[in-house]
C-alpha positions in Angstrom: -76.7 -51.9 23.1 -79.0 -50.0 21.0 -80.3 -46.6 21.3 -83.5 -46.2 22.7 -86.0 -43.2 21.7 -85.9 -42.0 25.6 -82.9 -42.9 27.5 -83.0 -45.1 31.0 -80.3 -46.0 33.1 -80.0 -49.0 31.4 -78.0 -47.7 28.6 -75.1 -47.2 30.6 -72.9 -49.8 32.4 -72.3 -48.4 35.4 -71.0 -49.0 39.0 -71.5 -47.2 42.1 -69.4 -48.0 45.0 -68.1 -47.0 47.9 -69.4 -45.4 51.5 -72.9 -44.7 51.2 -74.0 -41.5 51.9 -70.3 -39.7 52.3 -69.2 -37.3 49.8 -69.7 -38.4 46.2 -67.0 -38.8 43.4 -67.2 -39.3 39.4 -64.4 -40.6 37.3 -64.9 -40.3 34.1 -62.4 -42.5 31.4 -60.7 -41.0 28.2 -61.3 -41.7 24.3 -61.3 -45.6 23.8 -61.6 -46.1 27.6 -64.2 -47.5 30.0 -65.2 -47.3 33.7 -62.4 -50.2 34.2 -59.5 -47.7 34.1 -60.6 -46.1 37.0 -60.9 -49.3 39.5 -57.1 -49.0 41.7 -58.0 -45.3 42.2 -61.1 -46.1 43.6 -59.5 -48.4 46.1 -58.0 -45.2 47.7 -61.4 -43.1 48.0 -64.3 -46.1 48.4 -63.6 -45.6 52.6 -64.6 -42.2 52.7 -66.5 -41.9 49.3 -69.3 -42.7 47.3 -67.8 -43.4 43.7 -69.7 -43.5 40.2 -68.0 -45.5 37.4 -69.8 -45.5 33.9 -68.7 -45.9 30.5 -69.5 -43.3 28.6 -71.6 -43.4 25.4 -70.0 -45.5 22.6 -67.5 -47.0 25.4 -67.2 -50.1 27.1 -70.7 -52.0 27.2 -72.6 -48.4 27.4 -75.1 -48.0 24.2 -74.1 -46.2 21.1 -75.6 -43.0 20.5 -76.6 -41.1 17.4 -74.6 -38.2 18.1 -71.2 -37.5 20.1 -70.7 -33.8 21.0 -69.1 -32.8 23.9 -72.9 -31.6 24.7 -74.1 -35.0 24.7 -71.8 -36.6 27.0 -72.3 -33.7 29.6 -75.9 -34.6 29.4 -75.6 -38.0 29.8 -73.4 -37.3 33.4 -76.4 -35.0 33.9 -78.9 -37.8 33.7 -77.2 -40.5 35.4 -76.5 -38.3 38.4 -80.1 -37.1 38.5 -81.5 -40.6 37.9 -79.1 -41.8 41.0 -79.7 -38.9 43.2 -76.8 -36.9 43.6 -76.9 -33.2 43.6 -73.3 -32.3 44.2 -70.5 -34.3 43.8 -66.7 -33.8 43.2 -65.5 -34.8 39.6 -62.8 -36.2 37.6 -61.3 -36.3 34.5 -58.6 -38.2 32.1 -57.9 -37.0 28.8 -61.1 -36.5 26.9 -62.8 -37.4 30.1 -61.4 -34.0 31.4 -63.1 -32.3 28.6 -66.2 -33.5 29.1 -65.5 -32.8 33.1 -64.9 -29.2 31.8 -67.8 -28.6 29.7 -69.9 -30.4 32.6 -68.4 -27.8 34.9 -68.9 -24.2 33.1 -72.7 -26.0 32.0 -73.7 -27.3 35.4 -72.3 -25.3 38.3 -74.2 -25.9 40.8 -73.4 -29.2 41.1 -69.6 -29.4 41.1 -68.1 -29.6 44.5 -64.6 -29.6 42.7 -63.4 -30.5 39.5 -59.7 -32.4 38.2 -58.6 -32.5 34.7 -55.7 -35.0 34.2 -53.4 -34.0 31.6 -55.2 -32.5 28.6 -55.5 -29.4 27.3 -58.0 -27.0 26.9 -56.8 -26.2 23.4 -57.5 -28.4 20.2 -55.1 -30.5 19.7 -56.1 -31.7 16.2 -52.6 -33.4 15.1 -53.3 -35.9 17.8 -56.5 -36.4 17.1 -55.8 -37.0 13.2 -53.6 -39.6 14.2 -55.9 -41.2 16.7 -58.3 -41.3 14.0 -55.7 -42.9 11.5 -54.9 -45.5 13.2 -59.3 -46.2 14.3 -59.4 -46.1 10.1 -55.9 -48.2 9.3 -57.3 -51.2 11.7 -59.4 -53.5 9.7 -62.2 -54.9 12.1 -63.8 -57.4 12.1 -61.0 -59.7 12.4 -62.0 -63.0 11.3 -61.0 -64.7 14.2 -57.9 -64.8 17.1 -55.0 -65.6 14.8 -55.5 -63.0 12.4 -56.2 -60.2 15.1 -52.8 -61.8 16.5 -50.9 -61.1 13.3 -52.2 -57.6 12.6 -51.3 -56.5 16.0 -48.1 -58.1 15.8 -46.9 -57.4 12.1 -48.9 -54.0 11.7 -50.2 -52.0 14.4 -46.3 -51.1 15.9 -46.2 -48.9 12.6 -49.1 -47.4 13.3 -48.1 -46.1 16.6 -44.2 -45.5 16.2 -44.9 -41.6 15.9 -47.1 -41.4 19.3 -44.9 -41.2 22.8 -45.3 -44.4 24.6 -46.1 -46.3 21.7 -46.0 -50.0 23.1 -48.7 -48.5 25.9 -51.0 -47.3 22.7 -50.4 -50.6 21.4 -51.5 -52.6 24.4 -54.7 -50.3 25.2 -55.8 -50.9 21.4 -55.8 -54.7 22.0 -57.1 -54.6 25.5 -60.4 -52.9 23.2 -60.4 -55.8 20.9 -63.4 -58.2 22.1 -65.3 -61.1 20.4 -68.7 -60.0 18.8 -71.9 -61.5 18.7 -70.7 -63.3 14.9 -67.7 -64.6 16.6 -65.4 -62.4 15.4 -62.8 -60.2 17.3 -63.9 -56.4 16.6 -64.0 -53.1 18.2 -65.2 -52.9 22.5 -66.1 -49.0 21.5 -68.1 -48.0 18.9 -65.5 -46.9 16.2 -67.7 -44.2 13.9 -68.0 -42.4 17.3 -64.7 -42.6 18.8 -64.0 -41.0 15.2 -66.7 -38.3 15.7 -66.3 -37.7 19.7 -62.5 -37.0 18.5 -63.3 -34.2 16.2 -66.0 -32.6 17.8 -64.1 -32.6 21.2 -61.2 -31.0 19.9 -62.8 -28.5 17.3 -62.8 -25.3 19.4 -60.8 -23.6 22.6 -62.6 -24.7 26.0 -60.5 -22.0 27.7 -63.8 -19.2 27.9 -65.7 -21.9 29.4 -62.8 -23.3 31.6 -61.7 -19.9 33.0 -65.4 -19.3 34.0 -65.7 -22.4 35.9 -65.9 -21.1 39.3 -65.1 -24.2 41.5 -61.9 -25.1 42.6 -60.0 -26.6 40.3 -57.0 -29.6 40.4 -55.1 -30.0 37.1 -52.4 -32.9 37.0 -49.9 -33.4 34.5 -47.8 -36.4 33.1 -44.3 -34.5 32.6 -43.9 -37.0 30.2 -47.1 -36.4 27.7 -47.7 -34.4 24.8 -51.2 -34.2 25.5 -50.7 -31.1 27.9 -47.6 -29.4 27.0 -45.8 -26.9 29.8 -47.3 -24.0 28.0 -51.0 -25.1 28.3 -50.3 -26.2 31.8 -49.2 -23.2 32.9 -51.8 -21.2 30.8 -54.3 -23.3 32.7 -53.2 -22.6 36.0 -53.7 -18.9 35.3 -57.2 -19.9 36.7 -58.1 -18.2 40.1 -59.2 -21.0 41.4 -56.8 -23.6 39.9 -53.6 -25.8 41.2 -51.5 -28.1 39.6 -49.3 -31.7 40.3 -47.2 -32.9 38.2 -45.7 -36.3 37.8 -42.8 -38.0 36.2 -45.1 -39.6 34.1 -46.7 -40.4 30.5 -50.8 -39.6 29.5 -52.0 -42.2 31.6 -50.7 -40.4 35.4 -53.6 -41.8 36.8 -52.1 -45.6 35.7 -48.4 -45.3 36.0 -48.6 -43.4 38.9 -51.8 -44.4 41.2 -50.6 -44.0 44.7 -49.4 -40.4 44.0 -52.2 -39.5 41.7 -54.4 -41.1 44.3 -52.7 -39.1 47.7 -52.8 -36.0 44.9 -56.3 -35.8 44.6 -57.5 -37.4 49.0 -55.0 -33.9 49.6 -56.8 -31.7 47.0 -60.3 -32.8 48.2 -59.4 -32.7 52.0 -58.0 -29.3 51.5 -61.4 -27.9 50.8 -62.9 -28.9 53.6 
């Protein structure tokens, strides 16, 4: 989908589900992700909550932008939930989706009930995100057709990933991205140039000023398992007033590999407030 000049709700795909008028809940996906990640957890909440699912710019079947700061996704999480109505609501985030959850957070206050950041850092973790990059830049899209996506994958891409933990998960998440264009050719779900940009501009300073002014509570949850947050960041992060942690035998994705717990984690976090 194609940028418009002024933005509508119909530049997202997006779901809303759940309880009508209970509390509201966002999730919001990592890099290369899309509103689909976040469908088992939502089993857990849709009784008791009203859930919005959207991919974010340049994600799933949302429109590509022109620009990917960190700035512009908060904005877009601030139009979508003024468009829809909702003036507080508690939020969620994986990975890069917890860095956008952050900068949403310390920008609009007074509409976080309660904020979660699942395993990722505050930090910049540029290593991984050179490598993320790589590998976006080593895969040659557009595939001509299914057989020689097949034998890329196959032959190539388990080189590509052999240095990242949980390699043959990379691997599998990559092709799950891999979709048929309009040409008939198998090519990129996401829009590549800004997966590339949303990886360096997320990750070019600290978010830890902005973080440790947040003044909602605040749930961080870990994969024991990930480099994404190491021990040291975690605990740094739950130097926050207002913070707790869980953490979970687990890789990046806890949210995936561990979806009751994560699930029971966060129903506990939330109830606790009340």
């Amino acid at each position: 989908m194609k940028q418009s000049t002024e933005l509508t709700l119909d530049n997202w795909n997006y779901k809303i589900i759940g309880k009508k008028s209970a509390p509201k809940i966002v999730f919001l996906h990592g890099i290369m992700g899309s509103l689909s990640n976040w469908l088992k957890v939502s089993a857990y909440f849709k009784s008791n909550f009203e859930i919005l699912l959207f991919d974010q710019r340049g994600h799933g079947r949302s429109f590509h932008g022109n620009s990917y700061k960190l700035a512009d996704y908060a904005k877009d999480l601030e139009f979508i939930t003024n468009k829809i109505g909702w003036d507080k609501f508690h939020l969620v985030g994986h990975s890069s989706g917890g860095v956008v959850a952050c900068e949403y957070s310390a920008t609009y206050p007074n509409k976080i009930l309660s904020l979660c950041i699942e395993d990722v850092s505050m930090e910049p973790s540029k290593n991984i995100g050179k490598r993320i990059e790589k590998i976006l830049l080593s895969i040659p899209t557009p595939f001509k057709d299914k057989l020689s996506y097949e034998k890329f994958f196959t032959e190539k891409v388990p080189s590509l990933t052999e240095n990242f933990f949980q390699s043959k998960f990379l691997e599998r998440f990559l092709a799950m991205n891999i979709t048929e264009d309009k040409n008939g050719e198998k090519n990129w779900r996401f829009h590549r140039d800004g997966i590339i940009e949303s990886v360096r501009e997320s990750r070019a300073v600290s978010l830890y000023p902005k973080y440790f002014n947040i003044s909602c509570p605040i749930l961080i949850i870990r994969g024991s398992k990930s480099e994404h947050l190491p021990p040291e960041e975690y605990k740094k992060m739950l130097t926050h007033k207002n913070a707790q942690g869980v953490e979970f035998l687990s890789g990046h994705a806890v949210h995936i590999e561990q979806c009751e717990g994560f699930s029971k984690a966060l129903l506990d976090f939330i109830n606790g407030l009340c």
